[in-house]
C-alpha positions in Angstrom: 0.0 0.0 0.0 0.8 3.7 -0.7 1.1 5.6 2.7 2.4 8.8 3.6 3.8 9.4 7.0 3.3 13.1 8.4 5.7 13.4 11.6 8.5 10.8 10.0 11.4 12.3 12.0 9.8 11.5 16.0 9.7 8.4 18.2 6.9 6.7 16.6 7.5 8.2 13.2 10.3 6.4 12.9 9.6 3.4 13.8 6.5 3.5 11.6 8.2 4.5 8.9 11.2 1.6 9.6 8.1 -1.1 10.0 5.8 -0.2 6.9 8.8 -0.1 4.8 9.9 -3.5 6.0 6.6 -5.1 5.2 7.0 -3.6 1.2 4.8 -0.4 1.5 5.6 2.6 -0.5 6.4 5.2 2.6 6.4 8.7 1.6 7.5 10.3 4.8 7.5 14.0 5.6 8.7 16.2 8.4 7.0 19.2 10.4 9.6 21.4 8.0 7.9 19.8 5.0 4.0 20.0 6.2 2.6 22.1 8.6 -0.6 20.0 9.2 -1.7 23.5 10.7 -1.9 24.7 7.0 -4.4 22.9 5.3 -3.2 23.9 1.9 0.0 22.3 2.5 -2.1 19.2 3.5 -3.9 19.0 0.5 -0.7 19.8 -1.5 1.1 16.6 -0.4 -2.1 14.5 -0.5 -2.7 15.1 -4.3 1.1 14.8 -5.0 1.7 11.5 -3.1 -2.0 10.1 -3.4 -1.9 7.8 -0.6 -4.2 4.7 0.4 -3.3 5.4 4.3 -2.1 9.1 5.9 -0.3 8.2 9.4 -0.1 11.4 11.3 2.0 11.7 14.5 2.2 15.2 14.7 0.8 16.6 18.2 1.5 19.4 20.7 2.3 16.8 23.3 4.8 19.4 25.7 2.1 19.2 28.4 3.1 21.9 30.8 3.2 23.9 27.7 0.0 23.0 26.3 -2.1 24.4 29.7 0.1 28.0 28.9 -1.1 27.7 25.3 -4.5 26.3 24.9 -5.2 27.5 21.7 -2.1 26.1 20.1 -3.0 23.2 22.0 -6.1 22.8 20.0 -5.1 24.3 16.9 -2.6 21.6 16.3 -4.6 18.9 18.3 -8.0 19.5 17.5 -8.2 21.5 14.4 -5.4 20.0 12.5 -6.5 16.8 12.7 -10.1 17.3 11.7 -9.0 19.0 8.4 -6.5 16.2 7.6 -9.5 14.0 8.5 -11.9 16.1 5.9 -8.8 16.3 3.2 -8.7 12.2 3.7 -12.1 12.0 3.6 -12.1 13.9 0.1 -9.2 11.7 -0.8 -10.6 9.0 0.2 -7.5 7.9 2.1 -7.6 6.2 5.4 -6.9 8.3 8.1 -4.9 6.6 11.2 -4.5 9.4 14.2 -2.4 9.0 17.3 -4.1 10.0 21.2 -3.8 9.4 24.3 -4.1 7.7 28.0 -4.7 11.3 29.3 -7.9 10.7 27.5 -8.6 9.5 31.2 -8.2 10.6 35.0 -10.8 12.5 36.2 -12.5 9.8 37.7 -11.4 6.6 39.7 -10.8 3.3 38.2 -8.8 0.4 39.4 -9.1 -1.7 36.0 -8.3 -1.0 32.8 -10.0 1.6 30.5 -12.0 0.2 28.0 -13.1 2.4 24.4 -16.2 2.8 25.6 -15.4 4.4 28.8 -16.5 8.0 29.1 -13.3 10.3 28.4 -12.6 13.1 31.5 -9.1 14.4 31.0 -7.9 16.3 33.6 -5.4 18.6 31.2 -5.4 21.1 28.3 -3.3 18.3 26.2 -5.5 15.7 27.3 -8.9 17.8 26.4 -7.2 19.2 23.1 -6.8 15.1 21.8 -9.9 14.3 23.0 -11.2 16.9 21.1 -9.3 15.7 18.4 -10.9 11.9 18.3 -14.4 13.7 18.4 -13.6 15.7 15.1 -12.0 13.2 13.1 -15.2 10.6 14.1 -17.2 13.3 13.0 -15.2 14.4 9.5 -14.7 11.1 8.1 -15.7 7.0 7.9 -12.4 5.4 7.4 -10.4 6.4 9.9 -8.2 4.5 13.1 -7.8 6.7 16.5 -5.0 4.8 18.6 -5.0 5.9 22.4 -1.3 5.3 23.4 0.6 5.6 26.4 4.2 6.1 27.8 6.3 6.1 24.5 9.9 5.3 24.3 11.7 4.9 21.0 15.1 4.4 19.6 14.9 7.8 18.0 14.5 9.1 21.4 17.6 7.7 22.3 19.5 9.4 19.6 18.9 13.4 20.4 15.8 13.6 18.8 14.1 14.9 21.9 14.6 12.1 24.8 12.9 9.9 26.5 12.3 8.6 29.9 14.2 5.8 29.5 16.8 8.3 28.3 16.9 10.8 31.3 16.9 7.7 34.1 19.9 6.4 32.4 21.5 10.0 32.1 20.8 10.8 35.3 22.0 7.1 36.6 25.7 7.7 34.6 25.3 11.2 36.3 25.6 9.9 39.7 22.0 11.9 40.5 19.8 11.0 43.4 16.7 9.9 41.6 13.1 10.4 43.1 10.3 8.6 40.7 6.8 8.7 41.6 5.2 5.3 42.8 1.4 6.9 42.6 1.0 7.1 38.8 0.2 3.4 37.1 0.4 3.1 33.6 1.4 1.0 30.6 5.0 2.3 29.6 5.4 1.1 25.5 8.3 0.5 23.1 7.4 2.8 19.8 8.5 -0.4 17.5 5.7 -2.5 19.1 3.3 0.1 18.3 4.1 0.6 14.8 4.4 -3.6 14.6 0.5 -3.8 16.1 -0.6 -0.9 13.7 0.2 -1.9 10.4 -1.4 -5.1 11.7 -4.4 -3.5 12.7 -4.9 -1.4 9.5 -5.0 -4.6 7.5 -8.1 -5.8 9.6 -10.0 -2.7 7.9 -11.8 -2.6 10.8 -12.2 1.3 12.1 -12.9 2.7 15.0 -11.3 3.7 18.3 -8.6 1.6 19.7 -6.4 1.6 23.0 -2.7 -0.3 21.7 -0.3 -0.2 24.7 2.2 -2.9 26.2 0.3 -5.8 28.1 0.6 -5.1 31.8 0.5 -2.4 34.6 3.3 -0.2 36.7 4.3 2.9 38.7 6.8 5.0 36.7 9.0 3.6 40.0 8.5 0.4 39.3 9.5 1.3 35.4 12.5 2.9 36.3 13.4 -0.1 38.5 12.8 -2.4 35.5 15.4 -0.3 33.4 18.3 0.1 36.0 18.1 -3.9 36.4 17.9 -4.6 32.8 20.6 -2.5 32.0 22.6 -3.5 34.9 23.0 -0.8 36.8 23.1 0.3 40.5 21.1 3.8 40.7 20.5 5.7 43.7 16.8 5.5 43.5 13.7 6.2 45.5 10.1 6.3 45.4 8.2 9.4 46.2 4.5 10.6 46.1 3.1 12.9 43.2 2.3 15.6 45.9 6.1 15.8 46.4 6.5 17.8 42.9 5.0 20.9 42.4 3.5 20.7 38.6 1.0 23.2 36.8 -0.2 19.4 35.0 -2.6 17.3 36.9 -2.0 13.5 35.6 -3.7 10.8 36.1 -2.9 8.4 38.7 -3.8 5.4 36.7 -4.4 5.7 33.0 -4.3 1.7 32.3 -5.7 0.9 28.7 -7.5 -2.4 27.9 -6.3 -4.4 24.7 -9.7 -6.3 24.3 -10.7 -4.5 21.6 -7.8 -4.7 19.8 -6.9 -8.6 20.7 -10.6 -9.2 19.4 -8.8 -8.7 16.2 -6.1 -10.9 16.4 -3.5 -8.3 16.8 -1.3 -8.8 20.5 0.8 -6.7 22.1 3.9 -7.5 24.4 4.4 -7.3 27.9 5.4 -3.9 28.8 8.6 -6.1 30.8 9.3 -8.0 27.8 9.7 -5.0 25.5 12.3 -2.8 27.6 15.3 -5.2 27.2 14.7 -5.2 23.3 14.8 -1.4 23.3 17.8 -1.3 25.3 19.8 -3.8 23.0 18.4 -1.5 19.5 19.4 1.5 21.5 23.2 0.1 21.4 23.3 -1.7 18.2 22.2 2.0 17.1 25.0 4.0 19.0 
């Protein structure tokens, strides 16, 4: 298939754009410097030049302190952007596949995984701004995937292209830092390769709809930093601590689990979020 990849240079970009490629896809893969999804004249520019069957758009404002200082940049590039690529696709008839988030959730309580249907409360301009964004692209087009994701990490990451967590625990370990990680949050941290893996999988099902695609299993970002220092084999001085022990303008959610049941109805399975860190860690060398 003919798909064209808006964001190719992040995280997940690039890993989509390694993984389509792989499986014989023509990948015609452009950069925020290329296309502004903002503009909608550049949108439609590239879509009638590349005609492609599938857009895959990873562009966000995802800098979430940022986003509750500028709300309407938030939701310009969140929101409004992605309900005219949605509406360009729709005229194209290309199928649309949009990136969201776990901070879909939080501002109710829950001790088991969120499922689809589950009524969204975010508790965050960035989290409103992509909910927003789902809403607008279900209402602009039929053929589109919305994929709710949560704690990315990606080789790209790893090699300047804006960091990681994964990145700054092992910085800060080499550093000699005292490291405090907060034990209160649970989530499902996830490898970008895995994602891109369970995507192109999913697209093939032609089945579309919302869908929650994270690493199998639940942690504390302690417990994740714990998991990396002993994977990587290293002795960190690290601690657990409470969210109330950090001042942030961002309230988070405290557990933002996603259920795969959906998305496992389809055949398509996703790793345990244990399981996928050592693999990261071995690409993230063979890389260097």
């Amino acid at each position: 298939m003919k798909v064209l990849l808006i964001g190719a240079n992040g995280q997940l970009g690039t890993d989509l754009h390694k993984v389509f490629r792989a499986a014989g896809d023509t990948v015609v893969a452009v950069t925020h410097a290329q296309v502004d999804v903002c503009i909608p004249e550049q949108v439609e520019k590239v879509l009638a030049e590349s005609k492609p069957e599938v857009v895959l758009n990873t562009a966000a404002y995802h800098k979430v302190e940022e986003c509750e200082k500028k709300s309407d940049l938030a939701f310009h590039v969140n929101a409004t952007a992605p309900m005219n690529l949605a509406l360009a696709c729709q005229r194209s008839n290309a199928v649309l596949v949009h990136f969201s988030t776990d901070y879909a959730f939080g501002g109710y309580s829950k001790n088991a995984p969120y499922e689809e249907s589950d009524r969204p409360a975010p508790l965050n301009v960035y989290g409103t701004s992509k909910v927003a964004g789902e809403n607008l692209i279900a209402f602009s087009t039929d053929r589109y995937f919305v994929i709710r994701v949560c704690g990315l990490y990606g080789v790209a990451g790893s090699s300047g292209k804006g960091g990681n967590f994964v990145e700054t625990m092992l910085k800060k370990a080499a550093a000699g830092d005292a490291i405090r990680v907060v034990d209160d949050q649970v989530l499902t941290p996830t490898y970008t390769f895995d994602i891109a893996e369970a995507v192109r999988k999913l697209l093939l099902t032609g089945t579309f709809g919302l869908y929650h695609l994270t690493s199998e299993g639940q942690c504390s970002w302690y417990d994740f930093t714990r998991h990396i220092f002993e994977c990587a084999g290293i002795q960190a001085n690290l601690t657990p601590c409470k969210t109330t022990e950090f001042f942030s303008p961002v309230k988070r959610p405290a557990y933002s689990v996603l259920s795969k049941t959906k998305l496992r109805s389809l055949g398509v399975s996703m790793p345990l979020w244990q399981d996928a860190l050592p693999r990261y860690l071995r690409e993230r060398t063979h890389k260097k």
